[in-house]
C-alpha positions in Angstrom: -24.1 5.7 1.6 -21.8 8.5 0.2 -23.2 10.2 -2.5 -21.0 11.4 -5.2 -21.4 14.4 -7.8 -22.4 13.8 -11.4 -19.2 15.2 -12.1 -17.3 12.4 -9.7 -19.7 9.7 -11.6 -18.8 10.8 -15.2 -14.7 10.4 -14.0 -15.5 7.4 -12.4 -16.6 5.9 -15.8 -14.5 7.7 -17.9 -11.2 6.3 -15.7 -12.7 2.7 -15.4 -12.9 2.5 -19.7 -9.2 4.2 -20.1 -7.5 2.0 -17.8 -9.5 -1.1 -19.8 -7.7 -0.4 -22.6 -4.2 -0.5 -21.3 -4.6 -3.6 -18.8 -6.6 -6.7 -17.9 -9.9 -5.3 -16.9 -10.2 -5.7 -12.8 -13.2 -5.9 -10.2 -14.9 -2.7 -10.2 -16.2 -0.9 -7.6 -19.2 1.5 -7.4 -19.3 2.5 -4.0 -16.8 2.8 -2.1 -17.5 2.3 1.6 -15.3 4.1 4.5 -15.8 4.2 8.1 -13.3 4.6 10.9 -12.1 0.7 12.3 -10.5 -0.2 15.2 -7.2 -2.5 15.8 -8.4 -5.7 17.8 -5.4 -8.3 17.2 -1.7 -7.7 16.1 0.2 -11.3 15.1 3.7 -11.6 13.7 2.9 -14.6 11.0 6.3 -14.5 9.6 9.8 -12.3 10.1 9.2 -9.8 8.1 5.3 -9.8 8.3 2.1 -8.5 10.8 -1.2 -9.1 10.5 -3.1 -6.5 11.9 -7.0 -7.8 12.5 -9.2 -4.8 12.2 -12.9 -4.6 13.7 -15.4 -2.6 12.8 -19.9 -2.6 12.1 -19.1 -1.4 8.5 -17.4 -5.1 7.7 -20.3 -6.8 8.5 -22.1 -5.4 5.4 -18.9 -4.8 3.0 -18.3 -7.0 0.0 -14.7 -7.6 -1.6 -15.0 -7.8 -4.9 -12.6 -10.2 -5.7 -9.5 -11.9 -3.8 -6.6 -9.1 -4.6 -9.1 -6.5 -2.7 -7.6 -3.5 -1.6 -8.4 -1.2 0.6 -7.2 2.5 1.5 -5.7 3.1 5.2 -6.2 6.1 6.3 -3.8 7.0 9.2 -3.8 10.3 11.4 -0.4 12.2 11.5 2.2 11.7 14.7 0.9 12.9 17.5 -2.5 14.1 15.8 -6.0 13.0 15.8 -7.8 10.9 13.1 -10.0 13.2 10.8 -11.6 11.3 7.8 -12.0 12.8 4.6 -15.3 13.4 3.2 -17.2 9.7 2.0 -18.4 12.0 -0.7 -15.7 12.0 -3.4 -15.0 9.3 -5.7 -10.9 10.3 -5.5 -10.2 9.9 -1.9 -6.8 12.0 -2.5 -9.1 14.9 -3.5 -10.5 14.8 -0.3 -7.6 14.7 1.7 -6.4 17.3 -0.3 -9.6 19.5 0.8 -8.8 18.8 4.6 -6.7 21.6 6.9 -3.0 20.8 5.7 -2.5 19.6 9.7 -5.6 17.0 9.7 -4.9 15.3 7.0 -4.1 11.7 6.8 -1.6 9.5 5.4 -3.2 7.0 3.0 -1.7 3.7 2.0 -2.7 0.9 0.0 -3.3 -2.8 1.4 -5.1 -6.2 0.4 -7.7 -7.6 2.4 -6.1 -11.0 3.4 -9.2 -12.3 4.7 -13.0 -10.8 5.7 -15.6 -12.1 8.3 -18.0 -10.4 7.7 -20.3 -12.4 10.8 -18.0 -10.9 13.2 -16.9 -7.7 11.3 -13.3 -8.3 11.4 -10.9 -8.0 8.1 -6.9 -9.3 8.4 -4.1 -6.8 7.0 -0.9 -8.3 6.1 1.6 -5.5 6.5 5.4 -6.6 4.8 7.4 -4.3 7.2 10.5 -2.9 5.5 13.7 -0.6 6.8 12.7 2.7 5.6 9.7 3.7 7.4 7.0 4.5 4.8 4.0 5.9 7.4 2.3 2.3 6.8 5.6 0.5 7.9 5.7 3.0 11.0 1.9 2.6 12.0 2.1 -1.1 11.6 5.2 -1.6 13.8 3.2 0.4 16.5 0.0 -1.0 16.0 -1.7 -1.8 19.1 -4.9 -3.4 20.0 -7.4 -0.4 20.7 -6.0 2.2 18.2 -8.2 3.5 15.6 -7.4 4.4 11.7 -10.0 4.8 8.7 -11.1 2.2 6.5 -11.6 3.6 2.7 -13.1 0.7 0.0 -11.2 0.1 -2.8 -11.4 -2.9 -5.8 -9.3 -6.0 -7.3 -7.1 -6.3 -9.9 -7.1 -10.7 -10.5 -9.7 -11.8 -13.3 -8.4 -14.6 -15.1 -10.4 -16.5 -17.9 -11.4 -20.0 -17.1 -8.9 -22.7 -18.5 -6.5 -20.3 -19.3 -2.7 -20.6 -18.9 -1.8 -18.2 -15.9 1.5 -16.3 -15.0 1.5 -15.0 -11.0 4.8 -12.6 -10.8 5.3 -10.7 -7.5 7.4 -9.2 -4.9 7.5 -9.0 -1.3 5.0 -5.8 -0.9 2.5 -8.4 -3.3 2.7 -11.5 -1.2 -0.3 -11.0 0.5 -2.2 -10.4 -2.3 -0.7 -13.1 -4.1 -1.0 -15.5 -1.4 -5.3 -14.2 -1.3 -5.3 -15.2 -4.9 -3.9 -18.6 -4.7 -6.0 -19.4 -1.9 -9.4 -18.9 -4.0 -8.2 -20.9 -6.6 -5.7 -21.1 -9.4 -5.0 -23.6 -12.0 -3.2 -26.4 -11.0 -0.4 -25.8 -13.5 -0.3 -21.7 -12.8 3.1 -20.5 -13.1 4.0 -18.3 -9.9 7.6 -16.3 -9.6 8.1 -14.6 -6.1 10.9 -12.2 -6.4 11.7 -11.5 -2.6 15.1 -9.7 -0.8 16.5 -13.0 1.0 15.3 -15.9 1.5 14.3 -14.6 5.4 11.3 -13.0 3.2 9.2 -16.0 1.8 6.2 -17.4 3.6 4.5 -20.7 3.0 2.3 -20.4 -0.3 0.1 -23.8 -1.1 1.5 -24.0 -4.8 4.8 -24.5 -6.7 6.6 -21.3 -6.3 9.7 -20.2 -8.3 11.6 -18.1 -5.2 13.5 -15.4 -7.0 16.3 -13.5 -4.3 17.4 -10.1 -5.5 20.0 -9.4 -2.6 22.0 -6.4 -4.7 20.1 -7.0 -7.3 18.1 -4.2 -8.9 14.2 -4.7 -7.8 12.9 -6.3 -10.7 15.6 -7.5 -12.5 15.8 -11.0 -11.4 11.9 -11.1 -11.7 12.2 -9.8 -16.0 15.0 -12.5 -16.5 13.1 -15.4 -15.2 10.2 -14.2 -17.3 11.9 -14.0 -20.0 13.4 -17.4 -19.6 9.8 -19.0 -19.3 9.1 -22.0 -22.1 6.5 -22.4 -23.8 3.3 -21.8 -24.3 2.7 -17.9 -23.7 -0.1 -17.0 -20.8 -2.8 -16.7 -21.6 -2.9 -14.1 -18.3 -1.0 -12.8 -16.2 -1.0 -10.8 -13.2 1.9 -8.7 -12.2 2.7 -6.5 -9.1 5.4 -5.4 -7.2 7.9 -2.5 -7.6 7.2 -0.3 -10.4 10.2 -1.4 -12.9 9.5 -4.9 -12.3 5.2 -4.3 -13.0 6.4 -2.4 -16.2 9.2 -4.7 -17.0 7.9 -7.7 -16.9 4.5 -6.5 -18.9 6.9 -4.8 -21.2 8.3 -8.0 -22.1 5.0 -10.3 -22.1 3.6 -7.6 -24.6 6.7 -6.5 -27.2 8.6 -9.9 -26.9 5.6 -12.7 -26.2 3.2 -11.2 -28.1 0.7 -10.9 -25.3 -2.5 -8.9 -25.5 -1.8 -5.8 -23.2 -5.6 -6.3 -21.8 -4.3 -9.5 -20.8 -1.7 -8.4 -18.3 -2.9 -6.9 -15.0 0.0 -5.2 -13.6 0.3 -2.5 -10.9 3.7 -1.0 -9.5 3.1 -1.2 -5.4 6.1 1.2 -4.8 8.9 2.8 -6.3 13.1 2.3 -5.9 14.0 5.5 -4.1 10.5 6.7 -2.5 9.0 6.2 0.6 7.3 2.8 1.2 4.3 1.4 2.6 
């Protein structure tokens, strides 16, 4: 079990009460597991999607903490070997950061789609895009066999019971979407899906409002079908996706609806104009 610092503990705390007053309080973590995991399946579930099945004794043990789990995945360089960070800081970037500039690891963000823990296997969804982010690269060369690090994380998705909901996300959110409706949402949840073409969607076991940017703006179409929602206003919501539609679409639930800020989850997955995934 890693143990942190004082100090780490007191940021821990002090990070976990800020971001409570800004959002929708998630699924916190205190521990955050990592171990080094090992590829054992690689399925293409849709055109633009891979799950990766991930083995490893750590899983067996590890609890998500709520369906939107992420998780940190920490890959070694081109052509380098895997060297984790140290288990022992609460800000995995800090100990990357402490690592030889030519060991470090590329981290990236992902949901747990599923976890089995009886066999130790978790399921990665990876949406695979055109600019080769270091996640997009790994996953399009994952192979059965190759090892990367696993590093814990928490979820975002807390609704109350027998509130109205609103579900608004893009591509890069699907799989955490799709996690979320699969626990269990109201029956009358309203769920937008802004997605590229229509090449992008995946089957979802709940009335979906498809949204197709094309030359859109990423966001855009998302803010405007938001903002053409009838009545009543939700009670939550949970929003995730590109940064301008996270901040758009909480922008308007907030100034225009009238929503309680620490009502609306959000959280932007990736940014217009940097490297994805």
């Amino acid at each position: 079990m890693p143990r942190y610092s004082a100090l780490d503990q007191l940021q821990l705390k002090v990070l976990t009460k800020a971001v409570g007053l800004v959002t929708a309080t998630g699924n916190p973590r205190d521990v955050f597991d990592q171990f080094v995991m090992t590829v054992s399946a690689v399925t293409d579930v849709a055109p633009h999607v891979r799950r990766v099945t991930f083995r490893a004794d750590g899983f067996g043990d590890y609890r998500v903490t709520g369906p939107d789990e992420c998780f940190g995945l920490l890959m070694p360089r081109p052509g380098r070997a895997l060297t984790m960070p140290s288990p022992d800081r609460v800000n995995v970037r800090t100990a990357i950061r402490a690592l030889p500039a030519d060991e470090q690891p590329d981290l990236r963000w992902y949901t747990v789609r599923a976890h089995r823990p009886e066999v130790g296997e978790i399921d990665v969804d990876f949406v695979l895009h055109g600019d080769a982010g270091p996640g997009t690269r790994w996953a399009t060369g994952a192979e059965v066999g190759r090892e990367v690090g696993f590093r814990a994380g928490n979820s975002g998705y807390r609704a109350p019971a027998g509130g109205k909901v609103l579900l608004a996300a893009d591509e890069t959110a699907l799989p955490a979407l799709c996690a979320i409706v699969e626990s269990g949402v109201p029956a009358d949840a309203r769920i937008f899906v802004e997605v590229p073409t229509a090449e992008h969607r995946v089957e979802i076991d709940a009335p979906v409002t498809w949204l197709y940017r094309g030359d859109d703006q990423p966001g855009s179409p998302m803010v405007r079908a938001v903002a053409g929602m009838p009545s009543p206003v939700p009670d939550y919501a949970w929003v995730c996706g590109e940064s301008a539609l996270a901040t758009g679409v909480r922008r308007h639930l907030v100034k225009e609806l009238g929503m309680d800020r620490r009502s609306v989850m959000f959280s932007g997955y990736w940014r217009t104009g940097a490297a994805r995934g």
